[in-house]
N, C-alpha and C positions, 0 to 999 in steps of 0.2 A: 318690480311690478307685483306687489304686493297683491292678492283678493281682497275681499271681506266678506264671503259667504258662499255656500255649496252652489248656492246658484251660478256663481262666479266661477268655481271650479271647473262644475260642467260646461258653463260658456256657454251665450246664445248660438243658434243655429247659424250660421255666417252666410248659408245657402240658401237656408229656407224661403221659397216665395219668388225667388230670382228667376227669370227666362231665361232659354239657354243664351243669348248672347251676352247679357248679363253675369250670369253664371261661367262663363268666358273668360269674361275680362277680368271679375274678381279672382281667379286662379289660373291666370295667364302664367305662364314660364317668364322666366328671365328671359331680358331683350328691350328693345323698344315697344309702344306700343299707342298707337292713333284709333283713338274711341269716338269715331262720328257720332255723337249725340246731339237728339232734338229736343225741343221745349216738350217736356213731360214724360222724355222717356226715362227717366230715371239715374238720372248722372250722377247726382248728390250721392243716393246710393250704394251703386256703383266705387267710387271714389274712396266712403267712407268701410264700405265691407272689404276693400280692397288691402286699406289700412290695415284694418285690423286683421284679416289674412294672415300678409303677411307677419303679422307680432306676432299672431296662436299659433301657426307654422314655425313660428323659429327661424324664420328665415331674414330677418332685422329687427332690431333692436327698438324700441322710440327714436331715440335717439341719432339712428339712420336715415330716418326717411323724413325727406321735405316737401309738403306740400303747400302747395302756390293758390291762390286764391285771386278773385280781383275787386273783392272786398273783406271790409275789415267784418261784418256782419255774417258774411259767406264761411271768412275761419272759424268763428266761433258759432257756428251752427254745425262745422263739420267735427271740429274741434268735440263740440257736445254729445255729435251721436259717434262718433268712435271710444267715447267713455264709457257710453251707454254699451254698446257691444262688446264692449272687452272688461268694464269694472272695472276701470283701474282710473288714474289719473294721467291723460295724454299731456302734461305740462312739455315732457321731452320730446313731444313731435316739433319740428321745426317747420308752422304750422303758418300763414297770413298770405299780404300783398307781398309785391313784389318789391315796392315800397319798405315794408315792414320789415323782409330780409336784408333789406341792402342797411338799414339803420342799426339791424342786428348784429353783421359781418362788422361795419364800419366800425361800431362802437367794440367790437371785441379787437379785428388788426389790422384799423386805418391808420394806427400807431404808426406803422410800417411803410406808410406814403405821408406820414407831416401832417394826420389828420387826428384832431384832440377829440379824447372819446368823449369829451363832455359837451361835445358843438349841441348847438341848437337849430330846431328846424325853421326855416323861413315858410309860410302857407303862401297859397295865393295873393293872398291881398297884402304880404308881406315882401313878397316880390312886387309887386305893381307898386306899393311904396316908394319904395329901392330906387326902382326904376326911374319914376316919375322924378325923383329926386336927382338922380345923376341929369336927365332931362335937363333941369332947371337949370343946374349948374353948367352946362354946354350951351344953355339959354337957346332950347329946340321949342317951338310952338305945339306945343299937346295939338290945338287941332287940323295941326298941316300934319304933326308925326302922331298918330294916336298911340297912346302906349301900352294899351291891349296889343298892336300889330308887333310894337317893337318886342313883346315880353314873347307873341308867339314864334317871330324868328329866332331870339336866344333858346327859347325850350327847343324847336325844331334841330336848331346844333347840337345841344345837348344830346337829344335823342336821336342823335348821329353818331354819338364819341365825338363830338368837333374839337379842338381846344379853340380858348379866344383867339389866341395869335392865330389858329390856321381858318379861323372864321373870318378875319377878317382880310386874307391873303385870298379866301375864297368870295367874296363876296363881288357880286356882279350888278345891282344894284346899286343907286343912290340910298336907299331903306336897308338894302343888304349891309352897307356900307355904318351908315349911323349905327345901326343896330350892333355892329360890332365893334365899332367905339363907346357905346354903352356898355357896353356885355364888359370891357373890358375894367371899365370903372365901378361896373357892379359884382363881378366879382371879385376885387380887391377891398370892397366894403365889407363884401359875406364873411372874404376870411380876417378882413379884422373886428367883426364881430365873431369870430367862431362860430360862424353860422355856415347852414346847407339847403340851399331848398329840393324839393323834390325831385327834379332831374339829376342834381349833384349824387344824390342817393342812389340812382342806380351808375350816371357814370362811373363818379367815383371808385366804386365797386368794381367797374368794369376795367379805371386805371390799374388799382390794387392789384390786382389779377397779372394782369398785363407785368405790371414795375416789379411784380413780389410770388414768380410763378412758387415759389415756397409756401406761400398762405393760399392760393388757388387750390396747390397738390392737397392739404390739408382739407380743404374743404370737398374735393372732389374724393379722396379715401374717405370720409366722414356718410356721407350721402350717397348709401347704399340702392336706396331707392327715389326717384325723385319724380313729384305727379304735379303739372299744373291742369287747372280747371279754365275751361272760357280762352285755348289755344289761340282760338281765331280773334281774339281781340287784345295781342299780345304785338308791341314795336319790336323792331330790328333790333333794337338794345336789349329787353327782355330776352328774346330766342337766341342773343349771342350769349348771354347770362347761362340760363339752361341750357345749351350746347355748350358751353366751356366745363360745368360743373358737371355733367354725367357722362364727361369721357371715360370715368377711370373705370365704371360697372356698366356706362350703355344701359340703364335699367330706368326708362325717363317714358311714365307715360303722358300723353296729352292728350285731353276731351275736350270737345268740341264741336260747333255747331257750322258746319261750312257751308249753312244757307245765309247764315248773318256775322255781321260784327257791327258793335252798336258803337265801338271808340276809332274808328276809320280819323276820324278830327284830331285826336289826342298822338295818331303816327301809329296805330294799331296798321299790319300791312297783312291781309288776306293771303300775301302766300306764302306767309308763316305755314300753315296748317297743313297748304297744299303741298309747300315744299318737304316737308317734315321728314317721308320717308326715303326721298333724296338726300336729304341732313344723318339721315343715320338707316344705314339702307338696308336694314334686317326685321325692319319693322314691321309688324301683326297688325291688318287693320279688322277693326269690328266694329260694325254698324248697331245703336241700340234703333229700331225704328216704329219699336210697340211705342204708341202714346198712352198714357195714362192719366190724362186729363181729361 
């Protein structure tokens, strides 16, 4: 963590300008911790002074701490002002969506579950392709089965851990039903393209874990510290992700807004946030509630 100037040495003020609840959270103790934040109190912040904290403290390394985002525009904004507070270059924070981590783990040891670090991602409209396509070949009527419905039952599995076979052992439904003889033909396509689409990214992830507690244990000693942004708009899949990874230090904070969640549609479940300090039950809550807007 190289400087490049006396200003760097001395280091901005990490404090300076902060309220006390602010001021709080940025030099919280170890433990868990649930940061009720509202639109404008200052969470971005918060989050990024927290980072750097801990680095100028000595208390983790870049390289420890993962910070979760629920955009790719959101990392590189926090990204940018924890460089700015600390001069240095945060390339080692392990730093994006949730999305981003899971493509990050997979490609370093999906090796380890049969998965080629060289896969490609499938987008949205890359799935509805897919889909559309297996469709044809079962020769299903797109307007009796629309395959927006169909793509959002396979993502909903997905974002259960389902596999196809127990998807479609479960499925109670005539639509439940189709939708999982599709799922089954679309993912045998994914993986003979070496392809992933975006739910696969985090189950997968979730498999790994699960088949390979070796690579989990590695990840969970590695992530000293671990902070997602925007709690409340986080699926069951996400908050098992982050509860698997900070058993080993319990050092897992989350901010959040528990007047909203804007992804409720995408399987975002509100008592993520609520349930949190039930999830890890030593947890600090601190309310920011100054607005500054």
């Amino acid at each position: 963590m190289a400087t490049s100037s006396p200003a760097a040495e001395r280091g901005v003020d990490l404090l300076a300008g902060l309220n006390p609840p602010q001021r709080a959270a940025v030099t919280a103790d170890d433990g868990p911790l649930l940061i009720f934040a509202g639109a404008g109190s200052g969470k971005t912040r918060v989050l990024t002074h927290r980072i750097a904290w801990l680095i100028r403290q000595g208390r983790a390394e870049p390289g420890e701490i993962l910070a979760v985002t629920f955009t790719n525009k959101a990392a590189r904004e926090m990204r940018g002002r924890v460089e700015h507070l600390l001069n240095l270059t945060a390339g080692a924070i392990w730093m994006g969506t949730f999305h981003a981590i899971g493509v990050r783990i997979l490609r370093r040891d999906g090796s380890a579950d049969g998965i080629d670090r060289h896969f490609v991602i499938y987008d949205e409209a890359d799935r509805l392709s897919v889909v559309k396509r297996v469709m044809n070949e079962l020769r299903l009527d797109e307007k009796r089965y629309p395959p927006g419905g169909m793509v959002a039952l396979i993502s909903r599995a997905k974002d259960e851990v389902i596999s196809a076979e127990d998807q479609a052992r479960a499925a109670g439904t005539h639509n439940e039903e189709l939708a999982a003889q599709i799922r089954l033909r679309y993912d045998a396509f994914l993986e003979q393209n070496n392809a992933l689409d975006f739910d696969d990214l985090l189950m997968r992830a979730v498999w790994l874990f699960d088949r390979h507690p070796e690579v989990l244990e590695k990840y969970q000693k590695r992530f000293r510290y671990i902070m997602v942004d925007e709690y409340q708009d986080t699926n069951r899949l996400q908050a098992e992700i982050v509860r698997g990874l900070a058993v080993a230090h319990d050092n897992v904070m989350a901010v959040g807004d528990d007047s909203q969640s804007i992804y409720s549609f995408r399987g975002a479940t509100f008592r993520n946030i609520m349930e949190f300090p039930d999830v890890f039950p030593a947890t600090r809550i601190i309310k920011l509630e100054e607005n500054y807007r």
